[in-house]
KOLDOFI-320005 format. One record per atom (N, C-alpha, C, O): residue in one letter; x, y, z. Coordinates in steps of 0.1 Angstrom, whole numbers, padded with zeros to 4 digits, always signed. Example, Ala and Ser with C-alpha at 12.3 -4.5 7.8 and 13.67 -1.06 7.14 Angstrom:
// KOLDOFI-320005
A+0132-0057+0078;A+0123-0045+0078;A+0132-0033+0078;A+0142-0033+0085;S+0128-0022+0071;S+0137-0011+0071;S+0129+0000+0079;S+0134+0011+0080;
// end
This chain:
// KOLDOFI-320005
X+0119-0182+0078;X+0110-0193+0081;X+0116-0203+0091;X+0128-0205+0089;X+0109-0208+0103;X+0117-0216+0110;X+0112-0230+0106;X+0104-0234+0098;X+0123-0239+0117;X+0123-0252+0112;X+0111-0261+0111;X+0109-0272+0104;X+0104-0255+0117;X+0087-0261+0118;X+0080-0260+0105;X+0075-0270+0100;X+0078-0249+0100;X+0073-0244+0087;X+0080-0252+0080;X+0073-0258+0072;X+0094-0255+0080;X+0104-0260+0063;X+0094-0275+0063;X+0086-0280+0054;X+0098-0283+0079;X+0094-0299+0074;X+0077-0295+0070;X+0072-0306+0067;X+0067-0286+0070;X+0055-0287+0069;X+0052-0284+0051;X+0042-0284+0044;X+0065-0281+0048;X+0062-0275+0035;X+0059-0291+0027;X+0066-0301+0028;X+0048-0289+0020;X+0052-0304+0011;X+0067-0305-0001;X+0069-0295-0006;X+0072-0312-0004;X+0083-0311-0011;X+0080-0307-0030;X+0070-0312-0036;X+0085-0303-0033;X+0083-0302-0051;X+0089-0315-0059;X+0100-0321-0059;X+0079-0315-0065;X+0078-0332-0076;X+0081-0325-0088;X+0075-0315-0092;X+0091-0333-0097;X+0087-0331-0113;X+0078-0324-0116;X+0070-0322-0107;X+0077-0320-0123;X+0063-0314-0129;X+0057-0303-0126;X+0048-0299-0133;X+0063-0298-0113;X+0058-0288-0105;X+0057-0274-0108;X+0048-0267-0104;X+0067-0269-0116;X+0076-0259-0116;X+0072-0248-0117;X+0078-0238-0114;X+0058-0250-0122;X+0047-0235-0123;X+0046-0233-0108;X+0050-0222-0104;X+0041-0242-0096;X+0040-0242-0085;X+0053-0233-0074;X+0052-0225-0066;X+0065-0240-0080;X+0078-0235-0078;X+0081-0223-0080;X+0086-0216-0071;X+0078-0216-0095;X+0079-0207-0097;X+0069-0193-0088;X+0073-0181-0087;X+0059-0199-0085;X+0049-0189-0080;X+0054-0186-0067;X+0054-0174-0064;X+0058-0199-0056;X+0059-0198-0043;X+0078-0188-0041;X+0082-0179-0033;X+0083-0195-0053;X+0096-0182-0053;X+0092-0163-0055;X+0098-0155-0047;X+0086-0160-0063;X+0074-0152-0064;X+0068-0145-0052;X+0068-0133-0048;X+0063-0160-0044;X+0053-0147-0035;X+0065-0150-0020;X+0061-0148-0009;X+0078-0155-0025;X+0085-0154-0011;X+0089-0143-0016;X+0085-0133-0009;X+0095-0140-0027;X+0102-0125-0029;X+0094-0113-0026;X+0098-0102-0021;X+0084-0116-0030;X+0071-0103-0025;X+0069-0100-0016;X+0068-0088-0014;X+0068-0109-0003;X+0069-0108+0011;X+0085-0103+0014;X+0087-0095+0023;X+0091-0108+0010;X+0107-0102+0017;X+0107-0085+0013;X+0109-0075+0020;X+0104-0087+0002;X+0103-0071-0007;X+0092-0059+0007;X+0095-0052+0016;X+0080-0062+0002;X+0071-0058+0007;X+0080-0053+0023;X+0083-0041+0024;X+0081-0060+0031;X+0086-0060+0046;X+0096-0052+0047;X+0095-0044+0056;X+0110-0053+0037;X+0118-0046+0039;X+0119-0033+0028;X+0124-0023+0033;X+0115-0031+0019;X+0112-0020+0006;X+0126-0019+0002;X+0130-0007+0000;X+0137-0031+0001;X+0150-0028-0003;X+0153-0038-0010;X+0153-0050-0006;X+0155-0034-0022;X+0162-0049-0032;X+0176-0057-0029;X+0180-0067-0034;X+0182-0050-0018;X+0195-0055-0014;X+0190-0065-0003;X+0198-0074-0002;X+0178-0066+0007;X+0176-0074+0015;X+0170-0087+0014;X+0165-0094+0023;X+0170-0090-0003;X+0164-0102-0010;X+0174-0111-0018;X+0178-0108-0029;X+0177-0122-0010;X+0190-0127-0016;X+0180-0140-0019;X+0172-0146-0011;X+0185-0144-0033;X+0182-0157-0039;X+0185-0172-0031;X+0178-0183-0031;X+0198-0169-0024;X+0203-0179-0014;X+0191-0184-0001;X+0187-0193+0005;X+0189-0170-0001;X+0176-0168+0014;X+0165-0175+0008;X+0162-0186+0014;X+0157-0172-0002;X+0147-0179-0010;X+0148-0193-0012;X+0137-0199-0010;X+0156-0199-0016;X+0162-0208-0019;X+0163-0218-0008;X+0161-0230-0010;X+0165-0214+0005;X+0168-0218+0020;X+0149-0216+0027;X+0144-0225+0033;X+0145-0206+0024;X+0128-0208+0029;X+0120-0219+0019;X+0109-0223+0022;X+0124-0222+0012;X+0111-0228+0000;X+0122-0244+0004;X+0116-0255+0005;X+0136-0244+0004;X+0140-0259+0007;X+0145-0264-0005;X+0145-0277-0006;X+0149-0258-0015;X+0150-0260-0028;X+0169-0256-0024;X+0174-0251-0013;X+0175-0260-0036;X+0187-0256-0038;X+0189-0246-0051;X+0186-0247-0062;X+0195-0238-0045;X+0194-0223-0049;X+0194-0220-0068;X+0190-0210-0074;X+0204-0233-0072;X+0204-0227-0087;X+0191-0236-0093;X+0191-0240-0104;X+0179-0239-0083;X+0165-0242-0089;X+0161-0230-0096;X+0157-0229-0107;X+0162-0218-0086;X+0157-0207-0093;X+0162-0196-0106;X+0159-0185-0111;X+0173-0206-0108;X+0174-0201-0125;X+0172-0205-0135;X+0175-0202-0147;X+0165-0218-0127;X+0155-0222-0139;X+0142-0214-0148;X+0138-0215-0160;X+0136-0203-0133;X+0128-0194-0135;X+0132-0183-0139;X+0125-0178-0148;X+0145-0174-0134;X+0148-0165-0135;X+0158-0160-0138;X+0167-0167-0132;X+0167-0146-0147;X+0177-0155-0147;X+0187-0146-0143;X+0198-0145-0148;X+0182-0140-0129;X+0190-0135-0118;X+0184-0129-0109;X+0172-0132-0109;X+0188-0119-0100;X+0180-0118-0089;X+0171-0101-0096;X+0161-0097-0091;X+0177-0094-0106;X+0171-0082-0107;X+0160-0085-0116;X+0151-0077-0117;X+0159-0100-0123;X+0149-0105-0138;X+0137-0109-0121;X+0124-0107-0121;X+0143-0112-0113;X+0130-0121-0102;X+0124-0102-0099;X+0113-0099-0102;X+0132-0095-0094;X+0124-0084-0089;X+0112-0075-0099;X+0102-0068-0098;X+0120-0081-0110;X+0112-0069-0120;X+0103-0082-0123;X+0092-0076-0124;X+0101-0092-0124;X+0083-0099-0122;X+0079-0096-0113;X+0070-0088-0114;X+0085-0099-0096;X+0074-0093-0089;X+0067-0076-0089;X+0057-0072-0083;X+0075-0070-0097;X+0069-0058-0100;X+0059-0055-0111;X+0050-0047-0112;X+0065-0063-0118;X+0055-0061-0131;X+0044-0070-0126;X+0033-0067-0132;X+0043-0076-0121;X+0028-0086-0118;X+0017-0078-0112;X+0004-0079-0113;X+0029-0067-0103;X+0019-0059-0091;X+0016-0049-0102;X+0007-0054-0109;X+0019-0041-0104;X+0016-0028-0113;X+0007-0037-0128;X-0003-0032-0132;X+0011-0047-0134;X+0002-0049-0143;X-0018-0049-0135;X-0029-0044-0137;X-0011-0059-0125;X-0028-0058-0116;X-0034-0047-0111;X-0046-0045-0112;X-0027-0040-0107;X-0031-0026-0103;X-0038-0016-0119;X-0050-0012-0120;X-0031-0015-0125;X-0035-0009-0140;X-0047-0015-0145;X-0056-0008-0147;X-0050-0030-0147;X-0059-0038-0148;X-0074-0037-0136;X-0085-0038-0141;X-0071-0034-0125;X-0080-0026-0116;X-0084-0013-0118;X-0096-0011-0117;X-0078-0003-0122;X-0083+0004-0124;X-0085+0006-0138;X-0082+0018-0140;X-0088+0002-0146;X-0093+0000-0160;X-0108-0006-0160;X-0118-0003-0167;X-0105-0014-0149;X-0117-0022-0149;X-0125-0010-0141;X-0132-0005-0149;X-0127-0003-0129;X-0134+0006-0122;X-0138+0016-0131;X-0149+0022-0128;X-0129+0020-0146;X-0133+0030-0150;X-0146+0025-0164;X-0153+0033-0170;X-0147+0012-0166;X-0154+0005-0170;X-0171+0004-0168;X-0180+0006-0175;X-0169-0003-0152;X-0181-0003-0143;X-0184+0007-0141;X-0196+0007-0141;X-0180+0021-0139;X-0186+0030-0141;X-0191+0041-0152;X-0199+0050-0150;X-0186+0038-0163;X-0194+0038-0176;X-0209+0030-0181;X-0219+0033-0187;X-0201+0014-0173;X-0216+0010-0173;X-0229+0011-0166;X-0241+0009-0168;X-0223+0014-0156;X-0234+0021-0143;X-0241+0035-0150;X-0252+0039-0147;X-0233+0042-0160;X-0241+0053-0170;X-0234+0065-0163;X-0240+0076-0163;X-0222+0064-0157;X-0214+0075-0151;X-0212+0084-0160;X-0210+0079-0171;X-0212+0097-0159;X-0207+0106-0167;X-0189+0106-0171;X-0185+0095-0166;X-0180+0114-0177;X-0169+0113-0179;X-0159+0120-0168;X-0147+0121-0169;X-0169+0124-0157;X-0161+0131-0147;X-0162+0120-0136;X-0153+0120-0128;X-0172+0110-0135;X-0175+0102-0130;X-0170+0092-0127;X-0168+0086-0116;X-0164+0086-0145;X-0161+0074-0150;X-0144+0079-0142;X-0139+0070-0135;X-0137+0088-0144;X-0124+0095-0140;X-0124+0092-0124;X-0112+0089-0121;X-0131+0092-0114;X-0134+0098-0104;X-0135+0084-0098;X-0130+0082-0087;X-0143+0073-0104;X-0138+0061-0103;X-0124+0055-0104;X-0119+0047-0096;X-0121+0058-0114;X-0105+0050-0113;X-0099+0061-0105;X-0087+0058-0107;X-0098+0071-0098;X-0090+0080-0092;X-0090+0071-0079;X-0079+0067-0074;X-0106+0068-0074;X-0108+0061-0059;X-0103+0046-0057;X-0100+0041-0046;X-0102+0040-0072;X-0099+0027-0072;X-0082+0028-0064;X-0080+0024-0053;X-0071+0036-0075;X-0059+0042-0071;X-0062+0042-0054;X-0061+0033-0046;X-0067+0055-0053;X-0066+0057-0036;X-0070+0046-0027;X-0066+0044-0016;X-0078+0037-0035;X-0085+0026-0023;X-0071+0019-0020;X-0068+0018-0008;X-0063+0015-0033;X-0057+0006-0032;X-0041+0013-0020;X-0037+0007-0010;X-0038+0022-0023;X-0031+0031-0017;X-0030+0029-0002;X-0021+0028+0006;X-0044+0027-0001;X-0044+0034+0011;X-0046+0018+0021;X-0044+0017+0033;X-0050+0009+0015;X-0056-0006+0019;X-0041-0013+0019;X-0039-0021+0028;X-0030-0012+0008;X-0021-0022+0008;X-0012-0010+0014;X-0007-0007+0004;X-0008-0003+0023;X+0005+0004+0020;X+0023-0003+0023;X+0034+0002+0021;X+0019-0013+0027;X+0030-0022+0023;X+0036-0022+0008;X+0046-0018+0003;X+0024-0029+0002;X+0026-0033-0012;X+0028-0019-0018;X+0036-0019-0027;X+0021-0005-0014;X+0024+0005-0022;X+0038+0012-0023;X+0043+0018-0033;X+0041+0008-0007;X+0053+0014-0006;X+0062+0004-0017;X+0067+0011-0025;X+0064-0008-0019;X+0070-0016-0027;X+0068-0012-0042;X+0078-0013-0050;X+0060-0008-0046;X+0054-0009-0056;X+0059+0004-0065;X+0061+0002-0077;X+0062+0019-0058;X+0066+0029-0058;X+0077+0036-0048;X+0075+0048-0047;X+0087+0032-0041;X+0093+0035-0032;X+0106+0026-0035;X+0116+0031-0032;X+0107+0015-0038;X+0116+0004-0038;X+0129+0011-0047;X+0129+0015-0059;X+0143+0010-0038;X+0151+0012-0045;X+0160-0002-0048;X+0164-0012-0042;X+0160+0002-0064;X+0164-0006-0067;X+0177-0003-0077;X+0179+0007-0084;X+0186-0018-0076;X+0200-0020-0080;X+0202-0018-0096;X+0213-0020-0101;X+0191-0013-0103;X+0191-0012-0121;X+0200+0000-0119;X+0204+0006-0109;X+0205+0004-0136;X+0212+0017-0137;X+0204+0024-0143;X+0199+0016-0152;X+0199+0035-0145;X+0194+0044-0153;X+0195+0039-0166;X+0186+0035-0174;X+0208+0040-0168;X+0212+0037-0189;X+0204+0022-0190;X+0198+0021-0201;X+0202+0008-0180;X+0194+0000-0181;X+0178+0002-0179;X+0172-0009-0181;X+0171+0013-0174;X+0156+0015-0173;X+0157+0017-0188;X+0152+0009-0197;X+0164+0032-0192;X+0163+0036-0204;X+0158+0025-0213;X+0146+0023-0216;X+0173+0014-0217;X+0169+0002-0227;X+0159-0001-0229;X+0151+0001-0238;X+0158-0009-0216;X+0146-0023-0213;X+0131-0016-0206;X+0126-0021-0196;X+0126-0005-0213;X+0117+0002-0201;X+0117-0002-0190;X+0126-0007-0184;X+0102+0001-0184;X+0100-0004-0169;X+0087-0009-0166;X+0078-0003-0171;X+0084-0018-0159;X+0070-0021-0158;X+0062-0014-0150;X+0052-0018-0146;X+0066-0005-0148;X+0060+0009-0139;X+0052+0016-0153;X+0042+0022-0152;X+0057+0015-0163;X+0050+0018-0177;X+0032+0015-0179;X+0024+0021-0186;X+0031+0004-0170;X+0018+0002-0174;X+0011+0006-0169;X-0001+0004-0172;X+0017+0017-0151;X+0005+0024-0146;X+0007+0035-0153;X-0004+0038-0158;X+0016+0043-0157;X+0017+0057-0166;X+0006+0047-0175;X-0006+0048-0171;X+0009+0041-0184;X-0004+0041-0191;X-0018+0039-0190;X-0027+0043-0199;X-0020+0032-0179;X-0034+0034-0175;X-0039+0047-0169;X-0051+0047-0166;X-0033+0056-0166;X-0032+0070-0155;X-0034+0080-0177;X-0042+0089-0181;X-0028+0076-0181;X-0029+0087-0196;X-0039+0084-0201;X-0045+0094-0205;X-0045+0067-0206;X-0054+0069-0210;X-0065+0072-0206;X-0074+0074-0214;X-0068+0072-0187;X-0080+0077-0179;X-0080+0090-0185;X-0091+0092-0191;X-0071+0098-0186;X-0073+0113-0190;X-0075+0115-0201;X-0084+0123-0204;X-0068+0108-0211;X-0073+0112-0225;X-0088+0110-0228;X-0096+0117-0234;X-0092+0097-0222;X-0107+0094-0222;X-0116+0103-0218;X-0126+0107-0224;X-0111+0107-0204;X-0121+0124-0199;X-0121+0136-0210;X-0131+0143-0212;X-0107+0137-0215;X-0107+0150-0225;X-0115+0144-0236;X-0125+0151-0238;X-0112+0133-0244;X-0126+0131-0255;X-0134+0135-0254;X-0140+0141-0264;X-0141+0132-0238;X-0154+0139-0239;X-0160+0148-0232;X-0172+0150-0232;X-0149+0155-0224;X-0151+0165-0217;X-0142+0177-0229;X-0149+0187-0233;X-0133+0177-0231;X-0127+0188-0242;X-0114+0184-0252;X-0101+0186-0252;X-0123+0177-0262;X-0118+0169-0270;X-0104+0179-0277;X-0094+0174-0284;X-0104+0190-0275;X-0092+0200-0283;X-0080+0199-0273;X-0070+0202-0279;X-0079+0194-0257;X-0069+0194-0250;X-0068+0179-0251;X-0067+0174-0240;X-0066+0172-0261;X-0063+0157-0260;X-0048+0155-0260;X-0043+0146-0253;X-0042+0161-0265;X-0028+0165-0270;X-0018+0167-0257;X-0006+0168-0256;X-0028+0169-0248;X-0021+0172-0234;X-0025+0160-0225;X-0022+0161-0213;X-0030+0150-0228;X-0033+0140-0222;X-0022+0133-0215;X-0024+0127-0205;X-0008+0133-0220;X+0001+0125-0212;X+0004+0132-0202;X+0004+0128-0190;X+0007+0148-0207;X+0013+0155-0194;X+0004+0156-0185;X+0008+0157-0174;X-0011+0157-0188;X-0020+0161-0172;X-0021+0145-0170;X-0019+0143-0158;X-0022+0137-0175;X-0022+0122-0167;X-0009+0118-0155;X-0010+0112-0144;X+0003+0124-0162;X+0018+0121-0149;X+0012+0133-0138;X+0010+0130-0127;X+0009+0145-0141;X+0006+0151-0134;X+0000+0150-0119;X+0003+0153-0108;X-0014+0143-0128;X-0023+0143-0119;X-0020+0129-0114;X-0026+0129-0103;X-0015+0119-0116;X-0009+0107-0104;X+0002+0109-0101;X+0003+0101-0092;X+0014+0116-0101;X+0024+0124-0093;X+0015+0133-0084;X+0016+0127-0073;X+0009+0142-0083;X+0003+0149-0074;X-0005+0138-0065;X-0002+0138-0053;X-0015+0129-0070;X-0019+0118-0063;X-0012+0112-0052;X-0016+0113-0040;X+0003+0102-0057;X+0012+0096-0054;X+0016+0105-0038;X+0018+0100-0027;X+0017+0119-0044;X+0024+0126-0032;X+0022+0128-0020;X+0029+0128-0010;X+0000+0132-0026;X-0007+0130-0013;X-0007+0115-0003;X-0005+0115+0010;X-0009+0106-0010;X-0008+0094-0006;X+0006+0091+0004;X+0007+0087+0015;X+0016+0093-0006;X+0029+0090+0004;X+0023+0097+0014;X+0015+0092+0022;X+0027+0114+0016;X+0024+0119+0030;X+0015+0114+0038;X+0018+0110+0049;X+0001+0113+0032;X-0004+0108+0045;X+0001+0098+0054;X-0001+0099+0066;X+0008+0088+0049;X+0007+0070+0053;X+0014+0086+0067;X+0006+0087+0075;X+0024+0093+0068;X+0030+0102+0078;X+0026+0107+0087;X+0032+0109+0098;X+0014+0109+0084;X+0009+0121+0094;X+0001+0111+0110;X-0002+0099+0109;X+0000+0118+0120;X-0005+0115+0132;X-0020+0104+0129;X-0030+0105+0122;X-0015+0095+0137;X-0025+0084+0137;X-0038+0087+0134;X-0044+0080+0126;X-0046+0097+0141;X-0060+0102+0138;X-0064+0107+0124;X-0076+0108+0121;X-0055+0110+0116;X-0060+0116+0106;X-0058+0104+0093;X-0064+0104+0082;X-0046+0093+0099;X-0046+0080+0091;X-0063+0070+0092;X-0071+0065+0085;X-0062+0072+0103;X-0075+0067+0103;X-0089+0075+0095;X-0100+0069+0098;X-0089+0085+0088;X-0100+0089+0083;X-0094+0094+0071;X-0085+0103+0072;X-0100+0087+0055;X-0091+0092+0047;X-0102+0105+0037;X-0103+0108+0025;X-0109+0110+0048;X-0115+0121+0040;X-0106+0129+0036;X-0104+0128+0023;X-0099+0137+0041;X-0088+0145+0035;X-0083+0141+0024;X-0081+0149+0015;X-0079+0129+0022;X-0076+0123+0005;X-0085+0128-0001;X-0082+0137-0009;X-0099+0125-0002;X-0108+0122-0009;X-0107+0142-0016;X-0105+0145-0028;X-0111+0153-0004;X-0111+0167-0005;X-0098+0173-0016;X-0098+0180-0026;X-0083+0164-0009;X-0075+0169-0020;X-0076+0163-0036;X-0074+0169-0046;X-0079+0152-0036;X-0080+0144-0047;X-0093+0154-0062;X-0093+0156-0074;X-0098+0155-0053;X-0113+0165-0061;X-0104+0178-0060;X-0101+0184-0070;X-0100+0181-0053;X-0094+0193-0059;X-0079+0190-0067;X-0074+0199-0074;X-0075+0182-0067;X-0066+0182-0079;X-0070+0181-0091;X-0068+0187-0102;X-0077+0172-0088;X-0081+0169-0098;X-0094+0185-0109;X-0093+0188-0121;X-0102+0189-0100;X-0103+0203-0104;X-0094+0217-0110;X-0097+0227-0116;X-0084+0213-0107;X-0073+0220-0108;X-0065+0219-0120;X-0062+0228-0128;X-0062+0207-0121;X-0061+0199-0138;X-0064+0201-0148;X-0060+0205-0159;X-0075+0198-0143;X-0087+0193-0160;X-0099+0202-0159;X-0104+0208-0149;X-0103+0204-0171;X-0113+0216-0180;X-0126+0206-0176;X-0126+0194-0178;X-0137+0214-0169;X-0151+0209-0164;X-0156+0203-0175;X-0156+0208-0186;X-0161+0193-0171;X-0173+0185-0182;X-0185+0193-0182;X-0189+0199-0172;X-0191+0191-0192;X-0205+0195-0192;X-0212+0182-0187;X-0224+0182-0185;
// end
């Protein structure tokens, strides 16, 4: 941020700290987002854009890997929350169960394909945890696996209530196969980014591919 932005920033008062906390938040998200590396987000740097002195922010957080895993879990909680909600509105619209699925599949892809900043962040971000630490403390990446399992288990209810049992594995499946399409494309030659029919063609066919036809 240069020096023009710092004196425009209003200063933080007492009381503020929810405000504080947010604007540390969406600096980290932007540094994150821009670079997709947890090593290029230093607390000191944050600390120096917002004009605060740096051990403000352990008031909020209570280091720099507790700051990354909110801005992650905020994004993936809303993302999961979106498509819960798509698979909703189209139940209430009177969608069938291949329908109601087919909804939250496009919600995923919309979003994919509209933020790929934030996606790349969101699923690409390497990050400084250890394995034996994901293990522990799960991951907030948990709450799209669970909205991706229970889309499917809800299709098997009522498209073939005897394959419910397999609901977690065709749910990773079928958003790993998703995820895959999606990374490649953001790849491929400008003309074909610009038109995401081909998502749409492989998506229906994975998804055909998966899962036992509804009646």
């Amino acid at each position: 941020m240069d020096s023009a932005a710092q004196k425009r920033r209003v200063p933080y008062r007492q009381g503020e700290g929810e405000r504080l906390r947010q604007d540390i938040l969406d600096t980290a998200t932007r540094i994150l987002e821009e670079s997709g590396r947890e090593d290029a987000l230093s607390l000191r740097g944050i600390a120096r854009e917002l004009g605060i002195a740096a051990p403000s922010i352990y008031l909020h957080f209570n280091d720099k890997t507790d700051l990354v895993r909110t801005v992650l879990d905020a994004r993936y909680a809303a993302l999961a929350s979106t498509m819960r909600k798509a698979g909703s509105a189209a139940a209430e619209a009177g969608a069938g169960a291949w329908g109601v699925l087919r909804a939250i599949v496009g919600t995923y892809r919309g979003f994919a394909v509209d933020n790929p900043r934030r996606y790349r962040l969101m699923f690409s971000l390497e990050q400084q945890t250890s394995a034996e630490d994901r293990r522990a403390t799960g991951h907030p990446l948990d709450r799209v696996l669970i909205a991706w399992t229970d889309a499917v288990d809800q299709y098997l209810a009522a498209a073939c209530p005897e394959q419910r049992e397999e609901a977690d594995t065709l749910g990773v499946l079928l958003w790993t196969g998703l995820h895959g399409q999606f990374a490649l494309w953001h790849t491929l030659p400008h003309s074909f980014v610009d038109d995401d029919t081909i998502l749409r063609e492989l998506e229906e066919a994975l998804m055909r591919r998966l899962l036992p036809p509804s009646d």
